[in-house]
Backbone bond lengths (Angstrom), bond angles and torsions (degrees), N, CA, C in turn:
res aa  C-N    CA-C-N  psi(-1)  N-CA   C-N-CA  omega(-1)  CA-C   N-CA-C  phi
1 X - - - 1.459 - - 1.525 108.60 -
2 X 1.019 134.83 151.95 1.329 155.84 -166.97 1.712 118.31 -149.01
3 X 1.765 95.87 120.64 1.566 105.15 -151.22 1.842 87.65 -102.57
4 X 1.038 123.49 127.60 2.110 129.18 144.12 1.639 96.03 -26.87
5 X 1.574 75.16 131.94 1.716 95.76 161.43 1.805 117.00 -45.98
6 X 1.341 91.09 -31.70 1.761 108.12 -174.42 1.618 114.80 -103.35
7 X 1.436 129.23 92.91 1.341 126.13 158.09 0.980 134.62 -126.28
8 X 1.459 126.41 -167.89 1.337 127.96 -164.66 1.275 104.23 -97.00
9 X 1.603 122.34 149.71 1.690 112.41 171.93 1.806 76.08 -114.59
10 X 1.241 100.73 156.95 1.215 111.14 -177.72 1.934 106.72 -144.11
11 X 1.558 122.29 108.41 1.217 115.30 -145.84 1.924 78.40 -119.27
12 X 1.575 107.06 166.59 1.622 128.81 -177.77 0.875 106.67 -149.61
13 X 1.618 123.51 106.52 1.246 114.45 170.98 1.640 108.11 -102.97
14 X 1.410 115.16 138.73 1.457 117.80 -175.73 1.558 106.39 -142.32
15 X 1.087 121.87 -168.34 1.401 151.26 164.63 1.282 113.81 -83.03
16 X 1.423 120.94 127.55 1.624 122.59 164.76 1.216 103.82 -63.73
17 X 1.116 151.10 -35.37 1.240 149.47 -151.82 1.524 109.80 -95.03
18 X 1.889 99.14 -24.51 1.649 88.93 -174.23 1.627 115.43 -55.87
19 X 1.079 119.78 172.03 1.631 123.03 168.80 1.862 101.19 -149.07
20 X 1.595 106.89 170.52 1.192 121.43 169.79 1.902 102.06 -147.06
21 X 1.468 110.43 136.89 1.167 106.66 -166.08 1.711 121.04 36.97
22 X 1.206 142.72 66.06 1.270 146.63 175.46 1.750 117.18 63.80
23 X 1.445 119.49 -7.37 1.282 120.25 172.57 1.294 110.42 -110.30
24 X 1.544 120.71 174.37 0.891 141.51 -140.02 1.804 90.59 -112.30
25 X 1.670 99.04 134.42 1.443 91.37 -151.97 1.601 119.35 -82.56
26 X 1.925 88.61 -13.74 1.634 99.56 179.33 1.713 109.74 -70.46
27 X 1.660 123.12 -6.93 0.896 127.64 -156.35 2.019 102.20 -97.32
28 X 1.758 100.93 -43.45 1.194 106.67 175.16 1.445 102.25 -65.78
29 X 1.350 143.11 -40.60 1.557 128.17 -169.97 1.177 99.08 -55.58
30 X 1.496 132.02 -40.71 1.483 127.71 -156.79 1.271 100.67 -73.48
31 X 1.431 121.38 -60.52 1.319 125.98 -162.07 1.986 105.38 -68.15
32 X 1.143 101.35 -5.00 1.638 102.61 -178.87 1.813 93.21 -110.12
33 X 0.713 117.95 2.30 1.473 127.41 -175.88 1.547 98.88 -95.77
34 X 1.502 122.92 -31.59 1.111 123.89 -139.70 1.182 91.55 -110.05
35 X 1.382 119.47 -36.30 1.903 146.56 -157.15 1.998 83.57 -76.22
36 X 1.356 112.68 -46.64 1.543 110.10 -179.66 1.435 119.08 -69.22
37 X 1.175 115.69 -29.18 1.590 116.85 166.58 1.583 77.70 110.63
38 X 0.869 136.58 42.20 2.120 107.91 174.23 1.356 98.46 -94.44
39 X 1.332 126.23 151.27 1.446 143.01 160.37 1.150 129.19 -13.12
40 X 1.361 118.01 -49.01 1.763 107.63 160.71 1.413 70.66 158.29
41 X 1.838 91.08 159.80 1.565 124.99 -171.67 1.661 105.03 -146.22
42 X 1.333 114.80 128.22 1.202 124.88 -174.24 1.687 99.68 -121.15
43 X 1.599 101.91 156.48 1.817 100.95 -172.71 1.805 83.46 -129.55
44 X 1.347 112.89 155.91 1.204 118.45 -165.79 1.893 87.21 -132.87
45 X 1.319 125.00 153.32 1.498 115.49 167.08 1.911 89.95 -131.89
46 X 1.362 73.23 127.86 1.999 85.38 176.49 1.669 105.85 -90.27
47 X 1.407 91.51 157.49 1.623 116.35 164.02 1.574 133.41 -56.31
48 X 1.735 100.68 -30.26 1.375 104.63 -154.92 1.558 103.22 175.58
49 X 1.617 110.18 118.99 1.251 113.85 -151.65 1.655 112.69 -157.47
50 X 1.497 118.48 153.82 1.471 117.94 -179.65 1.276 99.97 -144.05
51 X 1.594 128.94 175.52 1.496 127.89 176.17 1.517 85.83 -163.40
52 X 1.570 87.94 -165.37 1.678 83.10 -168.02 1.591 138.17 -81.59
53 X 1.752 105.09 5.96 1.366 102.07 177.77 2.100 86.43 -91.62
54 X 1.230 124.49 46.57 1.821 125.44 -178.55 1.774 97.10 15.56
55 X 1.081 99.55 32.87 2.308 92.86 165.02 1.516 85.16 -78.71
56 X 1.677 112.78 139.00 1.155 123.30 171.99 1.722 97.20 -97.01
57 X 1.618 117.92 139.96 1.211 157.93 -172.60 1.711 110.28 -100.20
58 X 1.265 137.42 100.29 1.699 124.37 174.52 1.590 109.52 -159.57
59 X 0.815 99.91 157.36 1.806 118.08 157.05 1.081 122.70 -17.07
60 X 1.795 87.11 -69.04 1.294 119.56 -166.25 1.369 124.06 -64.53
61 X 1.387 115.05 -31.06 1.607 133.10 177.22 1.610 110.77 -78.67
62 X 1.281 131.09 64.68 1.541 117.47 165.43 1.522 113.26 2.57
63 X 1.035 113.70 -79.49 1.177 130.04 -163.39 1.469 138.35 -28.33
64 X 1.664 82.49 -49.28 1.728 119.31 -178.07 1.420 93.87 -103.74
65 X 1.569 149.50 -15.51 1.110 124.61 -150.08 1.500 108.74 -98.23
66 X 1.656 125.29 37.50 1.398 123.02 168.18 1.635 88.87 -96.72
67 X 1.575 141.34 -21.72 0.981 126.43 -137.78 1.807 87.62 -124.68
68 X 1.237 151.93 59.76 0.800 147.67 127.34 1.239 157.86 -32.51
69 X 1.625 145.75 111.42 1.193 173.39 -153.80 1.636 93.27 -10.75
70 X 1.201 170.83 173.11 1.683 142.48 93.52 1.798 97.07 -136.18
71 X 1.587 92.87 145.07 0.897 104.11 160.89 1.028 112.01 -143.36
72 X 1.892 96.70 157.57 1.713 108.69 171.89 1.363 129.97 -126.50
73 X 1.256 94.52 125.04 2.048 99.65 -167.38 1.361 105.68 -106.29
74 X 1.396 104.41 149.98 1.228 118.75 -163.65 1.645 117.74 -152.35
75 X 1.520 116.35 116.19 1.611 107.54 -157.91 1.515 94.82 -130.76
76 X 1.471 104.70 138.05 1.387 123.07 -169.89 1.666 102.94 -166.32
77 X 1.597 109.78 -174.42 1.352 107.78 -169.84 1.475 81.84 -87.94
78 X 1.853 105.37 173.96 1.215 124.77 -159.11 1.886 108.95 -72.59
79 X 1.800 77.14 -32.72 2.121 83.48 -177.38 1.691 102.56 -66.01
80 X 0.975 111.33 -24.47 1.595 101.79 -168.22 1.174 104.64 -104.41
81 X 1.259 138.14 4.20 1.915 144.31 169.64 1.839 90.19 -87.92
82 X 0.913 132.08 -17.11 1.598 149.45 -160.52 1.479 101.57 -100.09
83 X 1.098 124.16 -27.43 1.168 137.87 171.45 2.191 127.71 -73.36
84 X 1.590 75.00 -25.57 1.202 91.33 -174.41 1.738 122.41 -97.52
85 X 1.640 106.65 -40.07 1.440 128.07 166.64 1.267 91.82 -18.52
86 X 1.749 124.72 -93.48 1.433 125.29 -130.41 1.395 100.57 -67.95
87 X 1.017 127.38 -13.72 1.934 118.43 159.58 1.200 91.16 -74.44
88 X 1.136 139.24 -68.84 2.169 116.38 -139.32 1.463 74.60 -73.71
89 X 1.212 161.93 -43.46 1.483 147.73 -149.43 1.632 83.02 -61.67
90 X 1.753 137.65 -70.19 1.299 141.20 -166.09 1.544 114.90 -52.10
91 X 1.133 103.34 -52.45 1.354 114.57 -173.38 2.118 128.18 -88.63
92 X 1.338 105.05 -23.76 1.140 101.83 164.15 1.499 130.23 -116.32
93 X 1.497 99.81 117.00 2.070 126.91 -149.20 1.500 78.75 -80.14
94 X 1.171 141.01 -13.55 1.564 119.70 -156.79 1.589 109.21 175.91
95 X 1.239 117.62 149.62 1.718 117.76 -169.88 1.178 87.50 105.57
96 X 1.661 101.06 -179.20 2.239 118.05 -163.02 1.779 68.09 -129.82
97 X 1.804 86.19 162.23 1.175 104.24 161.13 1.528 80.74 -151.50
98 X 1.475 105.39 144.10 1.267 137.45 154.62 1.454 115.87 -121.21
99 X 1.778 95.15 164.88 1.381 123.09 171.48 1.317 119.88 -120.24
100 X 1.146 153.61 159.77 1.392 152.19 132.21 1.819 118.22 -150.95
101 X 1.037 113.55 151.34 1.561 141.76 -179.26 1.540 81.40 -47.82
102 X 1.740 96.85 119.43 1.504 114.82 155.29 1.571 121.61 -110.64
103 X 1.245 142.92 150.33 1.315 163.56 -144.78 1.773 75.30 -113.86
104 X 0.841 137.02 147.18 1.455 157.46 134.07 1.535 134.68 -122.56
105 X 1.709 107.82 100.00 1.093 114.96 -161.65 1.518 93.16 -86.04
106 X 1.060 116.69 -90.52 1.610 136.66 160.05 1.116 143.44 -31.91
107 X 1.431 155.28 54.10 1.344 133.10 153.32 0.934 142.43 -99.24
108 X 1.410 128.36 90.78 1.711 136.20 -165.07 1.535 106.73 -124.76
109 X 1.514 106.18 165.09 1.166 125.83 -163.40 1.369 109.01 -109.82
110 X 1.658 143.52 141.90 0.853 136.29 -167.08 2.244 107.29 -71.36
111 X 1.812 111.52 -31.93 0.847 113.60 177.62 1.568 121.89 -69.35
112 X 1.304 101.94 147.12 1.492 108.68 175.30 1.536 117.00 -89.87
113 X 1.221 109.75 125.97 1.573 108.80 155.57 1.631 131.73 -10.51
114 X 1.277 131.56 129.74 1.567 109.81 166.36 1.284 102.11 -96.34
């Protein structure tokens, strides 16, 4: 696959803890991310985190620390980030998702051509 100089980064911020049907919800975006063919999707788990009910998210807090920061970004052309919306619209109750114009220098595959 071969990405435009010009794409979308497309970022999710959620809850580790969220789920949909018994999995883990950063896990269904990917695998529905993946089911669409888009370019690849990476999940990041943060240190230390707030959203909009300001409950602080950390390490440091026992308490809170099953439910940690993660996000997952995901960059492709704009028609096929478009593809993806009307699921996270279904599936994510809570967290931001943004978009913005990505620069794409790079996208290669570790395999070689035959």
């Amino acid at each position: 696959m071969k990405l435009p100089e010009e794409g979308i980064l497309l970022r999710i911020l959620i809850g580790e803890s969220d789920t949909l049907k018994g999995k883990s919800l950063y896990e269904v975006i990917v695998l529905k991310a993946r089911e669409l063919n888009l370019a690849g999707a990476t999940v990041f788990r943060g240190i230390m985190g707030f959203g909009a009910a300001s409950r602080i998210h950390s390490i440091k807090l026992l308490r809170l620390s099953e439910d940690l920061p993660v996000i997952v970004e995901i960059v492709d052309t704009e028609e096929n980030i478009n593809k993806l919306l009307p699921f996270l619209d279904e599936t994510v109750k809570e967290g931001l998702i943004t978009m913005e114009k990505a620069k794409v220098i790079k996208y290669r595959s570790g395999k070689r051509d035959s």
